[in-house]
Backbone of each chain as ProteinMPNN parsed JSONL, in Angstrom:
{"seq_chain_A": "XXXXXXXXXXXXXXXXXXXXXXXXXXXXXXXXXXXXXXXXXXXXXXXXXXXXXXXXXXXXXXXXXXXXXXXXXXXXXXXXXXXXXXXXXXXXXXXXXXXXXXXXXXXXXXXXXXXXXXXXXXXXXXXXXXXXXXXXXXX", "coords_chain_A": {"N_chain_A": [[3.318, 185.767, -157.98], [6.024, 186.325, -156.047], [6.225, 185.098, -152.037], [8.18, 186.501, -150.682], [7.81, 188.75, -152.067], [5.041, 189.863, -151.808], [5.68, 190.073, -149.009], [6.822, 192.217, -149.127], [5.606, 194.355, -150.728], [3.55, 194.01, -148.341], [5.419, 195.7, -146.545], [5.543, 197.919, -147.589], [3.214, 199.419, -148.406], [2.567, 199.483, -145.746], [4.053, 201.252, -144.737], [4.186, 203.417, -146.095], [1.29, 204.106, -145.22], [1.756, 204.63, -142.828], [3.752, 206.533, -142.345], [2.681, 208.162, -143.698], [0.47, 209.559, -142.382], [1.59, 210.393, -139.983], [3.405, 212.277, -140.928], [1.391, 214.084, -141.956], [0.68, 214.9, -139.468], [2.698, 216.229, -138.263], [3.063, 218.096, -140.493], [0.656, 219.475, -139.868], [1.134, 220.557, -137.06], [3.34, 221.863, -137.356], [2.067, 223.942, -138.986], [0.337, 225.355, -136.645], [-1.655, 224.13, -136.387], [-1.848, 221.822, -134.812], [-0.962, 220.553, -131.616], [2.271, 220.537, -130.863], [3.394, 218.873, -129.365], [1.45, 216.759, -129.126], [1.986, 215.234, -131.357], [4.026, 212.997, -131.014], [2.55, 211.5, -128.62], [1.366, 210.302, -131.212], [3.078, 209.308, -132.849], [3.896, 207.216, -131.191], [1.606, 205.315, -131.262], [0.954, 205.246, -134.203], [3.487, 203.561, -134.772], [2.884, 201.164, -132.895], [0.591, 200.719, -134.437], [2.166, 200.094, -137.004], [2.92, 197.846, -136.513], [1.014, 196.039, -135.571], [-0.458, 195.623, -138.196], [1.599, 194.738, -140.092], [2.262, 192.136, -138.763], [-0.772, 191.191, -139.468], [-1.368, 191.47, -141.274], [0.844, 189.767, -142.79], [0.484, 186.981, -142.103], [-2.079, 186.769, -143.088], [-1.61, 186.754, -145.691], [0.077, 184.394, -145.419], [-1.191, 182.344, -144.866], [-2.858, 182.207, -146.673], [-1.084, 181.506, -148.897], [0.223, 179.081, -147.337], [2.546, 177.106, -147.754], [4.062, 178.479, -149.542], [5.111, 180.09, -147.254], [6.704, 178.854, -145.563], [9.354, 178.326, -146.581], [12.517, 179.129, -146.352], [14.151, 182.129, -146.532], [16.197, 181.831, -149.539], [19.407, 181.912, -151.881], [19.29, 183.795, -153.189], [17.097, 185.483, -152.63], [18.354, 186.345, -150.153], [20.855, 187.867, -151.644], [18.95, 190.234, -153.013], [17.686, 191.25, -150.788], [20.584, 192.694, -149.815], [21.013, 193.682, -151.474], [18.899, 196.188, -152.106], [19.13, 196.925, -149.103], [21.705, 198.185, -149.162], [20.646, 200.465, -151.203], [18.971, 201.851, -149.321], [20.582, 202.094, -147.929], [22.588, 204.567, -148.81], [20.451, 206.279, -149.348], [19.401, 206.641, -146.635], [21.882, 208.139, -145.466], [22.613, 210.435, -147.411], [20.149, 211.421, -146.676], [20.145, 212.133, -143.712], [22.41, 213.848, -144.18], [21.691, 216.218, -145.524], [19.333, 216.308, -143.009], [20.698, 217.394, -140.78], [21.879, 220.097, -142.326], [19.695, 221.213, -141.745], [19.782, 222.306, -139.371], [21.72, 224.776, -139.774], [19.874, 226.254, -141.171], [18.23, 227.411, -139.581], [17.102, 225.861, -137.985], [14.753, 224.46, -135.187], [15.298, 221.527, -132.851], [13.472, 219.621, -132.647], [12.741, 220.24, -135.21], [14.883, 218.622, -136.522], [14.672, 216.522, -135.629], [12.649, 215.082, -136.503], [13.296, 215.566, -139.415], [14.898, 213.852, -139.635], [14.165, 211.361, -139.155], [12.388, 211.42, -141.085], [13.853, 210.962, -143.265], [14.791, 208.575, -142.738], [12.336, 207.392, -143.03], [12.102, 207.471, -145.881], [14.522, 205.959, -146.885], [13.376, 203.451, -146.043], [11.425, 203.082, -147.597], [11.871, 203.299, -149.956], [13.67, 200.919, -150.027], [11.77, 198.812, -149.353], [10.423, 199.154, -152.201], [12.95, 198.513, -154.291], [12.946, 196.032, -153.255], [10.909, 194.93, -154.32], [11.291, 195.535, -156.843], [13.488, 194.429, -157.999], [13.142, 191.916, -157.547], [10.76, 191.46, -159.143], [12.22, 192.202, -161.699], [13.798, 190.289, -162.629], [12.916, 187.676, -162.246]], "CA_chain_A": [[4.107, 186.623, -157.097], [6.409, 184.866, -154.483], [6.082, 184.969, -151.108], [8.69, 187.542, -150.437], [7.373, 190.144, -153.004], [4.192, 190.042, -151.191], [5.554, 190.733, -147.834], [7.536, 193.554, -149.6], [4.375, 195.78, -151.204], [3.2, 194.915, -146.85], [5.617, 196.477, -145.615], [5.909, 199.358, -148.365], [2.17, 200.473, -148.205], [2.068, 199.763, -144.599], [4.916, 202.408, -143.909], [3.77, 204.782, -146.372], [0.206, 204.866, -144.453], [1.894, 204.93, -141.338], [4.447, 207.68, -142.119], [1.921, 209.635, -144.307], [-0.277, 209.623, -141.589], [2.665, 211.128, -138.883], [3.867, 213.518, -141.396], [0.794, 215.098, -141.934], [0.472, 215.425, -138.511], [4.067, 216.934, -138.085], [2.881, 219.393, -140.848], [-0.527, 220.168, -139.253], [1.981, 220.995, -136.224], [4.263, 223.487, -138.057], [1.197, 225.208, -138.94], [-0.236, 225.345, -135.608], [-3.338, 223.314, -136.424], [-1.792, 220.776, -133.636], [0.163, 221.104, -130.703], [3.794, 220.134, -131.202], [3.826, 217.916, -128.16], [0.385, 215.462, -129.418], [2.755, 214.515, -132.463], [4.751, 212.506, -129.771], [1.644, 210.383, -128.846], [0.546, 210.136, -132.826], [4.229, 208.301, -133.309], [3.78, 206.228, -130.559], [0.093, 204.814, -131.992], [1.287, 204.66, -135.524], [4.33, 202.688, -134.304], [2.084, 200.102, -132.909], [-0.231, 200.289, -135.637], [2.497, 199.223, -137.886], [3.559, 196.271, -135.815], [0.158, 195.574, -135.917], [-0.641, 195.845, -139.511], [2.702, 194.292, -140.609], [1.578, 191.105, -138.304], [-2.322, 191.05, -139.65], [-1.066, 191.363, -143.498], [1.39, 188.879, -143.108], [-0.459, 185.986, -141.642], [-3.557, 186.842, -143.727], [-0.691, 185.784, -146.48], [0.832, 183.259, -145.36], [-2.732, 181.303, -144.833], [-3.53, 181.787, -148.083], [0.194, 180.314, -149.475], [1.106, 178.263, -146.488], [4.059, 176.31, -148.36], [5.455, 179.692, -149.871], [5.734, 181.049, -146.239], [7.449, 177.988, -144.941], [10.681, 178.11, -147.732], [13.133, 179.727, -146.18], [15.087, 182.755, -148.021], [17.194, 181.162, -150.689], [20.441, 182.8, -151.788], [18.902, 185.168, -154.628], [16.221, 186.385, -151.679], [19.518, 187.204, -149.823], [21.017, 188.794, -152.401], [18.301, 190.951, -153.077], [17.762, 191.666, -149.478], [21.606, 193.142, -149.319], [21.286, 195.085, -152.712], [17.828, 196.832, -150.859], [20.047, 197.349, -148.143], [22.841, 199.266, -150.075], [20.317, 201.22, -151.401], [18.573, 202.281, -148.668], [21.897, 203.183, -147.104], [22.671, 205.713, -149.596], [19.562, 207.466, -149.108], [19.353, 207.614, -145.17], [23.593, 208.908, -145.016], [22.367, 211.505, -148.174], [19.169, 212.24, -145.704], [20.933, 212.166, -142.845], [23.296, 215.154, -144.297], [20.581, 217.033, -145.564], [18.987, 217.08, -142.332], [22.136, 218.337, -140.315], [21.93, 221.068, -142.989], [18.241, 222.358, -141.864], [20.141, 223.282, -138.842], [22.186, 225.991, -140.602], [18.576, 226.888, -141.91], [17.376, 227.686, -138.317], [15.812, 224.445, -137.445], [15.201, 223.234, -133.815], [15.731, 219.954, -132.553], [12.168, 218.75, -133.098], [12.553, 220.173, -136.93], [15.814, 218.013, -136.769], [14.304, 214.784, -135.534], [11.774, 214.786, -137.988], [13.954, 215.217, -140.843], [15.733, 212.42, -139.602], [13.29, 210.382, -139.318], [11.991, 211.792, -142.942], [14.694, 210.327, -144.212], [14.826, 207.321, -142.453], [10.818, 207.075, -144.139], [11.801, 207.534, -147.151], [15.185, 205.102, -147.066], [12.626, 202.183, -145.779], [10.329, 203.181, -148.486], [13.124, 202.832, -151.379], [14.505, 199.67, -149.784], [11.26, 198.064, -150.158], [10.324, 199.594, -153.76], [14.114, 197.764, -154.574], [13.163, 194.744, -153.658], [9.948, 194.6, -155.403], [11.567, 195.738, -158.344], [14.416, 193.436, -157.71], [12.373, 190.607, -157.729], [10.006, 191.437, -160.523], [12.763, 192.447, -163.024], [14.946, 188.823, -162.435], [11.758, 186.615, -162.022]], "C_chain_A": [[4.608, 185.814, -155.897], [5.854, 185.671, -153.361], [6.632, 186.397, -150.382], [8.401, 188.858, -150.709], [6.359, 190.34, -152.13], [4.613, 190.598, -150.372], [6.308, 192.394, -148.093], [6.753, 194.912, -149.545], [3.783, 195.516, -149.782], [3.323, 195.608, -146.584], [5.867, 197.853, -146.199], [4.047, 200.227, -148.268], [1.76, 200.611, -146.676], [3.27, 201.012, -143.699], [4.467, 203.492, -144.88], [2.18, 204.966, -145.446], [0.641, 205.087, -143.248], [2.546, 206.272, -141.335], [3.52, 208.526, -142.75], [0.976, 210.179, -143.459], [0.419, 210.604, -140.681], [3.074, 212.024, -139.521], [3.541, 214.371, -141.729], [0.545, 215.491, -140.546], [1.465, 216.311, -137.955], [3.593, 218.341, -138.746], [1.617, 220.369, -140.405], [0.235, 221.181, -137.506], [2.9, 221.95, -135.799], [3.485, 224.1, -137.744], [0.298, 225.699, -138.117], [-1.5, 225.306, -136.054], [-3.382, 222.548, -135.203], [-0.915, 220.798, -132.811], [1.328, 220.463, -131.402], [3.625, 218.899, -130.32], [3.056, 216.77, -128.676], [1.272, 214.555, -130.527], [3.753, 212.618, -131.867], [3.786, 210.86, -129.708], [0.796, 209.491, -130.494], [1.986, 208.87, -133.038], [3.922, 206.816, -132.394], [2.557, 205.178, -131.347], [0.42, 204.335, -132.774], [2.404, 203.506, -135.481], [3.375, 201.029, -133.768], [1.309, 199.664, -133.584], [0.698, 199.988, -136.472], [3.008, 197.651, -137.706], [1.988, 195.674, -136.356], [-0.791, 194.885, -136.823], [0.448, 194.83, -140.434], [2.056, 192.697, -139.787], [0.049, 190.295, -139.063], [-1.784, 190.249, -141.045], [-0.744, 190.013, -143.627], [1.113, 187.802, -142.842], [-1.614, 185.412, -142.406], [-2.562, 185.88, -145.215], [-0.213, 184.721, -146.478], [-0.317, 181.562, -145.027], [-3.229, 181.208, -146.194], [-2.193, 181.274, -149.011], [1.021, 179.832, -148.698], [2.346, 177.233, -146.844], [5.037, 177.557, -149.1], [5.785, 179.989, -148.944], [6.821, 180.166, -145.745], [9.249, 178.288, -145.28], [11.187, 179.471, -147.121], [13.83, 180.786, -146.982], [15.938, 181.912, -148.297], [18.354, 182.397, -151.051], [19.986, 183.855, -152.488], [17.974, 185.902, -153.489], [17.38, 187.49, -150.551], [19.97, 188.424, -150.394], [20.176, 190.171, -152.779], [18.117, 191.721, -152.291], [19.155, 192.851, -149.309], [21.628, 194.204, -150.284], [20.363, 195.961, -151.935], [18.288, 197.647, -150.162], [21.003, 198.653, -148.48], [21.63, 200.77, -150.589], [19.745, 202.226, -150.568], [19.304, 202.919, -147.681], [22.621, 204.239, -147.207], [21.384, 206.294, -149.178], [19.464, 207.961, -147.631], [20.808, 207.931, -145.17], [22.81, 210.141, -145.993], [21.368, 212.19, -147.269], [19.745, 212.563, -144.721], [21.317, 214.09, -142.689], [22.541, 216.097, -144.461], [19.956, 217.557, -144.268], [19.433, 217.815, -141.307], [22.097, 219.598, -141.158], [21.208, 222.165, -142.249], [18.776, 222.913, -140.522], [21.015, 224.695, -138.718], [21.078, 226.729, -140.792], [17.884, 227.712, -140.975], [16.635, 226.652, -137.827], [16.08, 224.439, -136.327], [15.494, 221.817, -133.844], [14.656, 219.131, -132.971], [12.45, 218.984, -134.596], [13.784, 219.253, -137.17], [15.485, 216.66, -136.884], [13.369, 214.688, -136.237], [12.536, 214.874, -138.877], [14.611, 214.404, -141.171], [15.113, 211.76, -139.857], [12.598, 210.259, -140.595], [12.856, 210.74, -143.052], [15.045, 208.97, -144.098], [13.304, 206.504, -143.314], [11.074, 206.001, -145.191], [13.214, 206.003, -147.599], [14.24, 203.598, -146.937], [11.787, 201.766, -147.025], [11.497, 202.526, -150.196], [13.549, 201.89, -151.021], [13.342, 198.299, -150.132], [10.875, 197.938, -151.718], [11.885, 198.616, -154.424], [13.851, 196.173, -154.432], [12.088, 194.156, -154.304], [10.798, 194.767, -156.882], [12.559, 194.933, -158.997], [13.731, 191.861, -158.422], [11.259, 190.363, -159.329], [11.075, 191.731, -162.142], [13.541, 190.829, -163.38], [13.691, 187.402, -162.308], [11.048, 185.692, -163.564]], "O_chain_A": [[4.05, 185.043, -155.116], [5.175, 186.683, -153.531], [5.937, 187.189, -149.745], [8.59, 189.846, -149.999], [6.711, 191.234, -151.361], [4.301, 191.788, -150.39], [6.268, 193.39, -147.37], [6.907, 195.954, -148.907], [3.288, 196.576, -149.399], [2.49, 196.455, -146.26], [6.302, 198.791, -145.531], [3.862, 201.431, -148.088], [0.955, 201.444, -146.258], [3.277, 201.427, -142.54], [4.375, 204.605, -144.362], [1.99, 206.097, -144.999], [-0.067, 205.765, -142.504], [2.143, 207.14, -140.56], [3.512, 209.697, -142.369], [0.587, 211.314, -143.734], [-0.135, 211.697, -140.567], [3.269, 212.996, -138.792], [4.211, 215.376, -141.964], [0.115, 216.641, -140.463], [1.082, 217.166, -137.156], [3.597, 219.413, -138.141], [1.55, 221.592, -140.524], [-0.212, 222.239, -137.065], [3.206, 222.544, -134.765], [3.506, 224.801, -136.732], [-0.572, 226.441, -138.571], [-2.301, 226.24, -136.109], [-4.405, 222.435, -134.528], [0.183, 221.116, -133.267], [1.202, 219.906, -132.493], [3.804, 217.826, -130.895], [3.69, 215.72, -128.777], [1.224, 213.324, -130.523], [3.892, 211.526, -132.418], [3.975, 209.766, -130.239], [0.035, 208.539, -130.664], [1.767, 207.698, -133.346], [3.774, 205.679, -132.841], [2.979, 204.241, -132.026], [0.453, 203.105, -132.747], [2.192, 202.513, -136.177], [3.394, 199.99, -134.428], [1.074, 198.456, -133.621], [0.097, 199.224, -137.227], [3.326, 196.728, -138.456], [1.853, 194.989, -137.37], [-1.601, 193.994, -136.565], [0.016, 194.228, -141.417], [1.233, 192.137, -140.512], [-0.112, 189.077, -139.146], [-1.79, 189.127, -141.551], [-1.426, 189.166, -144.205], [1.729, 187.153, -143.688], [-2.044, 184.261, -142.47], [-2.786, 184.732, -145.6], [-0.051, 184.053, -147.499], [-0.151, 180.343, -145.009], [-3.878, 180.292, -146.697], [-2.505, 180.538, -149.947], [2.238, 179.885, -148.878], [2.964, 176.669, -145.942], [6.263, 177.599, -149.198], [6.951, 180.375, -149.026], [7.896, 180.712, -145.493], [10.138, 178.421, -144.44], [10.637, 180.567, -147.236], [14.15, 180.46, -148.125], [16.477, 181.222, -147.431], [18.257, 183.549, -150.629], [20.482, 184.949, -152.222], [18.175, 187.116, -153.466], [17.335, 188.686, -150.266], [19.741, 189.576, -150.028], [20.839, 191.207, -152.828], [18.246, 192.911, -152.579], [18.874, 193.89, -148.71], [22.089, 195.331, -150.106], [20.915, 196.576, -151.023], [18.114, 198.86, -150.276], [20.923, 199.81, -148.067], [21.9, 201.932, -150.283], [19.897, 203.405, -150.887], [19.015, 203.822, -146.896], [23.194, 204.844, -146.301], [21.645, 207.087, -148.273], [19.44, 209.143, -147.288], [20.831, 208.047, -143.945], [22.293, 210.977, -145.252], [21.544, 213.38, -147.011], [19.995, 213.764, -144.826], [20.98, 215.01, -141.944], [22.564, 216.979, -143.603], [19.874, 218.771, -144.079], [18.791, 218.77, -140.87], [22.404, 220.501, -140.38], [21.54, 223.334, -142.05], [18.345, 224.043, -140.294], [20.97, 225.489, -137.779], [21.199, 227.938, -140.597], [17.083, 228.58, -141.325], [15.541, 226.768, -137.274], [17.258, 224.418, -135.972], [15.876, 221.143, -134.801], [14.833, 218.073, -133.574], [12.416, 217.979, -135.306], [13.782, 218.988, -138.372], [15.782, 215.847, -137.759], [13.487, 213.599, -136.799], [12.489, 213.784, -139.447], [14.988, 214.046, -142.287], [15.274, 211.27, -140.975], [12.274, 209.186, -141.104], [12.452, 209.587, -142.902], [15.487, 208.269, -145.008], [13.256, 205.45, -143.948], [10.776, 204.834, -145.443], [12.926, 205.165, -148.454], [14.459, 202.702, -147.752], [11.51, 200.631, -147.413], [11.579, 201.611, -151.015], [14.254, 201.544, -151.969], [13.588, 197.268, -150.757], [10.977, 196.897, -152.366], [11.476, 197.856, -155.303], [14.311, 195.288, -155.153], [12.181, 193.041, -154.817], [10.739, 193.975, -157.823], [12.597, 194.718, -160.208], [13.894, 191.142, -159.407], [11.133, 189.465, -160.161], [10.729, 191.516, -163.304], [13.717, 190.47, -164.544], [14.023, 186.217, -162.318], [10.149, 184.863, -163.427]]}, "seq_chain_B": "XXXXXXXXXXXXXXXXXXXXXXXXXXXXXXXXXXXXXXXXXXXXXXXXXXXXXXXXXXXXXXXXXXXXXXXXXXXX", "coords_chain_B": {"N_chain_B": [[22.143, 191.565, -161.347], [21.295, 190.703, -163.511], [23.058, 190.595, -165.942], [24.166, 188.007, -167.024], [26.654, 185.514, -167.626], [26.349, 183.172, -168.036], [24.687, 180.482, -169.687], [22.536, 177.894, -169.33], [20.666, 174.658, -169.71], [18.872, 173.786, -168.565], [15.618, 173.92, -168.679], [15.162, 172.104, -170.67], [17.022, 169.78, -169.424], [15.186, 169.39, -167.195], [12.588, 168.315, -168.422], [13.499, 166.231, -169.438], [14.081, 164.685, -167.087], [11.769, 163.1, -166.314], [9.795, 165.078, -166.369], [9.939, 166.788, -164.909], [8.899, 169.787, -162.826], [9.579, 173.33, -162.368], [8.227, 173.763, -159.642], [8.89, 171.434, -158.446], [12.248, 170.951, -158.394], [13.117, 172.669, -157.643], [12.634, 172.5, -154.559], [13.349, 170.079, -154.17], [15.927, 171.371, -154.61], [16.15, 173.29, -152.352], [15.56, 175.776, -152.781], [13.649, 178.844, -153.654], [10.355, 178.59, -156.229], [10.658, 180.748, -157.44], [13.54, 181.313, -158.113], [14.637, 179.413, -159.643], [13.131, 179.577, -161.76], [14.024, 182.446, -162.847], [16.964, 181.476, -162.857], [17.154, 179.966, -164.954], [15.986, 181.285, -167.229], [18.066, 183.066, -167.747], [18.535, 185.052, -165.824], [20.064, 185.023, -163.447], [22.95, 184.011, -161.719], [23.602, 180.581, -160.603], [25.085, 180.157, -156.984], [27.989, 178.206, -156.864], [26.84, 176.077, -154.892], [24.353, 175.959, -155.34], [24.46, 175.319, -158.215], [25.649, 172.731, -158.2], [23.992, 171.151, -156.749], [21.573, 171.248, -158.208], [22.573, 169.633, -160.443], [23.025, 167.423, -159.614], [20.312, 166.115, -158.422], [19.702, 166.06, -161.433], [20.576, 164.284, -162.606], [23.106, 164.845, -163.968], [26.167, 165.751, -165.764], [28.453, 168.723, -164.485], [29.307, 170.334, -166.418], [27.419, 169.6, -168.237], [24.811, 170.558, -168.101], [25.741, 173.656, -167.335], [26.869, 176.544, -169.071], [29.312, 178.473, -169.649], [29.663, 181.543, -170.707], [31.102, 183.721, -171.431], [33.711, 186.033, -172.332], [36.999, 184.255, -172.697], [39.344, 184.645, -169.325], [42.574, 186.747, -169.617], [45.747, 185.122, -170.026], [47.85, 185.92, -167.622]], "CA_chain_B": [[21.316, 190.138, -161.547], [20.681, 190.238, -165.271], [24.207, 190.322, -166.576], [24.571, 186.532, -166.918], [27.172, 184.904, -168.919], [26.437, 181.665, -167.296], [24.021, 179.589, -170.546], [21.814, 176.735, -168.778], [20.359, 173.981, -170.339], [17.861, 173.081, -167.087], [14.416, 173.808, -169.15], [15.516, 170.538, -171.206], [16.79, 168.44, -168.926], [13.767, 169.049, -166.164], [11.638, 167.759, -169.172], [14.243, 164.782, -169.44], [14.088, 164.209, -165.83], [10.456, 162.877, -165.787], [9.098, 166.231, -166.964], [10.311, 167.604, -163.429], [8.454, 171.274, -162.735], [10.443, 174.183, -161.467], [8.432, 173.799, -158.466], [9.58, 170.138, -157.936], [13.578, 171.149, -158.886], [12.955, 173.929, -156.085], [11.946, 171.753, -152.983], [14.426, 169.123, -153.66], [17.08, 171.686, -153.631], [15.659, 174.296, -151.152], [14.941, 177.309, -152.952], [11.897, 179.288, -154.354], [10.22, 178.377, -157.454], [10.842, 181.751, -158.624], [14.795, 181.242, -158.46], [15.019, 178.285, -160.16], [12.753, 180.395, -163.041], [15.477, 183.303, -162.712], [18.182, 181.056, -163.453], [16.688, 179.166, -166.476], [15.792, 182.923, -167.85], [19.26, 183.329, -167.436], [18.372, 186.058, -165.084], [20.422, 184.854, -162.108], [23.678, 182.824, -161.859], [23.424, 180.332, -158.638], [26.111, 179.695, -156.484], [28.347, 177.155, -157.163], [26.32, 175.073, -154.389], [23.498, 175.712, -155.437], [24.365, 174.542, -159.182], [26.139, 171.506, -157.853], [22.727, 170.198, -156.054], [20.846, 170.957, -159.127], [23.067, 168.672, -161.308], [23.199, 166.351, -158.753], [19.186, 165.758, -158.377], [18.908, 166.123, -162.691], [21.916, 163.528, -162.652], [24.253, 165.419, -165.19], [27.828, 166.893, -165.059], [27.981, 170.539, -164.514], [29.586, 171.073, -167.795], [25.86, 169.346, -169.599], [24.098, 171.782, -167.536], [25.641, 174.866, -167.487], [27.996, 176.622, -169.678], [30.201, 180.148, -169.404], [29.682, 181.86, -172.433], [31.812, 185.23, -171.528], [35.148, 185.918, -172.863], [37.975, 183.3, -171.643], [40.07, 185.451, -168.656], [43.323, 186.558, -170.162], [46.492, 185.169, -168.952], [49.196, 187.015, -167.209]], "C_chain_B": [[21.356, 189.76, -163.027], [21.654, 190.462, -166.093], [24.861, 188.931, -166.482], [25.211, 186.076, -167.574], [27.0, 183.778, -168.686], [25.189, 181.117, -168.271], [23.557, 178.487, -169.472], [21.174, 175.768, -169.738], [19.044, 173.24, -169.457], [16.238, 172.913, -167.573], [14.367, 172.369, -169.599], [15.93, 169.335, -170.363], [16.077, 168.239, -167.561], [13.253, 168.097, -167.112], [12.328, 166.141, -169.171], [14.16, 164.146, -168.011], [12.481, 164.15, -165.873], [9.662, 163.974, -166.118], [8.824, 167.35, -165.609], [9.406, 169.097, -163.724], [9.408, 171.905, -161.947], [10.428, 174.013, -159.498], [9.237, 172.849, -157.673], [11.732, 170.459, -157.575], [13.442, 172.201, -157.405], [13.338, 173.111, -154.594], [13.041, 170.932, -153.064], [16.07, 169.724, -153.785], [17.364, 172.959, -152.628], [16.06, 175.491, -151.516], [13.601, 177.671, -153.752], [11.488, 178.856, -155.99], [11.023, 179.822, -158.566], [12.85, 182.164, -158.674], [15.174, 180.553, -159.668], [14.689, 178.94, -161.937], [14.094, 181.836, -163.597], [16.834, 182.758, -163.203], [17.82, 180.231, -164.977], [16.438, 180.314, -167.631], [17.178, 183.376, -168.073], [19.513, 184.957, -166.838], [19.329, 186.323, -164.015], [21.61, 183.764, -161.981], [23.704, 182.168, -160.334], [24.697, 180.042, -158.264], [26.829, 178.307, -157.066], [27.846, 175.785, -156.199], [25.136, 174.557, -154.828], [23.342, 174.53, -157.351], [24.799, 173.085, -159.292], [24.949, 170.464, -157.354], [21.73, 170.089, -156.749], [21.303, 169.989, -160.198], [23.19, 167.218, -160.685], [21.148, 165.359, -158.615], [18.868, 165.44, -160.066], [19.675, 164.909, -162.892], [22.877, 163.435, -163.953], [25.369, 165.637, -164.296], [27.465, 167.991, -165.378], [27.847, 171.136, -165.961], [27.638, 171.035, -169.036], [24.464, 170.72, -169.151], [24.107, 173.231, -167.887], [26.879, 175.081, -168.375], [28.402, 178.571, -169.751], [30.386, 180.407, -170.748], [30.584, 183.529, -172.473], [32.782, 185.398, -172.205], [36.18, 184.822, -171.528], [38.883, 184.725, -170.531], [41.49, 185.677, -169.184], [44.783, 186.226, -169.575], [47.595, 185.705, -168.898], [50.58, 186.732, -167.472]], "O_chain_B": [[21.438, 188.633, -163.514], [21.246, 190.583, -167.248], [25.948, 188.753, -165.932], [24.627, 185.946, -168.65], [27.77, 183.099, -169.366], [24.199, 181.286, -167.56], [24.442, 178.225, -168.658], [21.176, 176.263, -170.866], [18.429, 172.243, -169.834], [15.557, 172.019, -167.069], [13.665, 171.531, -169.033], [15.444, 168.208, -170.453], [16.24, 167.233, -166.871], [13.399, 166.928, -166.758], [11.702, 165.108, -168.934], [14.189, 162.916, -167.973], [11.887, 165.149, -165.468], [8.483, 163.621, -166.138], [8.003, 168.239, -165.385], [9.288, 169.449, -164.898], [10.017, 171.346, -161.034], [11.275, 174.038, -158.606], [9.961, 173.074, -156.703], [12.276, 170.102, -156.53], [13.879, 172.014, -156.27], [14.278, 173.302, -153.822], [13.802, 170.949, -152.096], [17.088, 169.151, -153.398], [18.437, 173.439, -152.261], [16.768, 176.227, -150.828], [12.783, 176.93, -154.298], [12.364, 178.833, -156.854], [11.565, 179.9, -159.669], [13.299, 183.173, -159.22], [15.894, 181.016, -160.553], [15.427, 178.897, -162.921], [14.788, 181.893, -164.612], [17.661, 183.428, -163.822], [18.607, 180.14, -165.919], [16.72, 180.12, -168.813], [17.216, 184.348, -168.827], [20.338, 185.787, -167.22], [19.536, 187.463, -163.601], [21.261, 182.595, -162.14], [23.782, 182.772, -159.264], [25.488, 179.67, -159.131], [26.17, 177.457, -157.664], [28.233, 174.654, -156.492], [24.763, 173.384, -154.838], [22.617, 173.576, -157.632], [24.451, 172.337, -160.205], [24.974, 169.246, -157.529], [20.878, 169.242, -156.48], [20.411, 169.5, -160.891], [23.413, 166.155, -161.265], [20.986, 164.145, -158.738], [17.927, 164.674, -160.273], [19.045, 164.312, -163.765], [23.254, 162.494, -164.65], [25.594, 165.702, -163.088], [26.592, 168.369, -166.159], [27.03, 171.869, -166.518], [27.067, 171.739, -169.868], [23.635, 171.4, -169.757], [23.225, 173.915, -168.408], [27.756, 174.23, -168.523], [27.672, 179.553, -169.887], [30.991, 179.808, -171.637], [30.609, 184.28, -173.448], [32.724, 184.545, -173.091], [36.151, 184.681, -170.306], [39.001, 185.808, -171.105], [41.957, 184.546, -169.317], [45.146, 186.959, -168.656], [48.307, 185.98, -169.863], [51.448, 187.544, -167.153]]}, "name": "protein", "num_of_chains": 2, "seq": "XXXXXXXXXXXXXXXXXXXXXXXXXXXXXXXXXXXXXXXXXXXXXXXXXXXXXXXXXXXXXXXXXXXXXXXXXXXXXXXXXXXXXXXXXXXXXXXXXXXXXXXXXXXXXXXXXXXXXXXXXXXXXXXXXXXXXXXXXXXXXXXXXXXXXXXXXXXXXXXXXXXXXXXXXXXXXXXXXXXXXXXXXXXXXXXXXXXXXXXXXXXXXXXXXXXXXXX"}
């Protein structure tokens, strides 16, 4: 597995524990298990815990294949990188619209910025899944 | 990626070059091992720089290297 793939499945299980973490707290929030407002400080936290996490991982990697980390992307890592991209740009504009919708639905502003941010999740989440899959199908 | 009409011949003449490894072919023309595998798979066609610096280190012409196996373009 190169170098890149690795940091890929990082940053893909380290945003699904980060967002699955914030989005149950969003839904514990709906259902008044948790204030609305603590959600606020929960983003903040998780936000640093993924810097954090994304830092640890990648280090812990790059010590154990110090000449893969070195090698700069090459054009096919590019490439890959921009397809990713594309994809992940289709899903947050499609999320996006969707969550402009939920205000037709009755949503507030907080149910707005979460759905944004949903969708921003889930675009990050499919952009890495792309380039794992990217990489493993062409390899 | 994996619509290649671009044929290689690079498995064979690594082995002719000293019995070169992907990784070696990599480093001396600065990309990942797992490109160099990608294009020999005929997974991946490289730039025209990049195939120029690989014929250049195996010391072939492009044509012994690589070859376009699609339909010719038709002309106008």
């Amino acid at each position: 597995m190169s170098f890149r793939e690795k940091t890929a499945w990082i940053s893909l299980v380290s945003l699904l524990l980060v967002f699955g973490i914030y989005f149950t707290a969003v839904a514990l929030a709906m259902a008044g298990r948790l204030q609305y407002s603590q959600t606020f400080s929960w983003f903040l936290h998780l936000v640093l815990a993924f810097v954090v996490l994304q830092v640890v991982l990648r280090l812990i990697v790059a010590k154990h294949a110090p000449l893969d980390a070195k090698v700069p992307a090459d054009e096919r890592d590019k490439l890959i990188g921009l397809k990713a991209d594309r994809v992940a740009g289709y899903i947050l504009a499609v999320g996006v619209f969707v969550a402009i919708f939920t205000l037709h639905l009755g949503a507030g502003r907080g149910e707005l910025a979460h759905a944004v941010l949903l969708a921003f999740a889930i675009s990050q989440l499919a952009r890495q899944a792309a380039v794992i899959t990217l990489h493993r199908r062409d390899a | 990626m994996s619509d290649c009409k671009i044929s290689n011949q690079l498995r064979r003449l690594r082995f002719e070059h000293g019995e070169m490894t992907q990784q070696e072919l990599a480093e001396a023309i600065g990309v990942t091992r797992q490109t160099i595998n990608a294009i020999e798979l005929g997974k991946y066609s490289p730039s025209l720089e990049v195939a120029f610096k690989i014929v250049a280190v195996l010391g072939v012409a492009i044509d012994d290297a690589f070859r376009y196996e699609g339909k010719p373009p038709r002309r106008r």
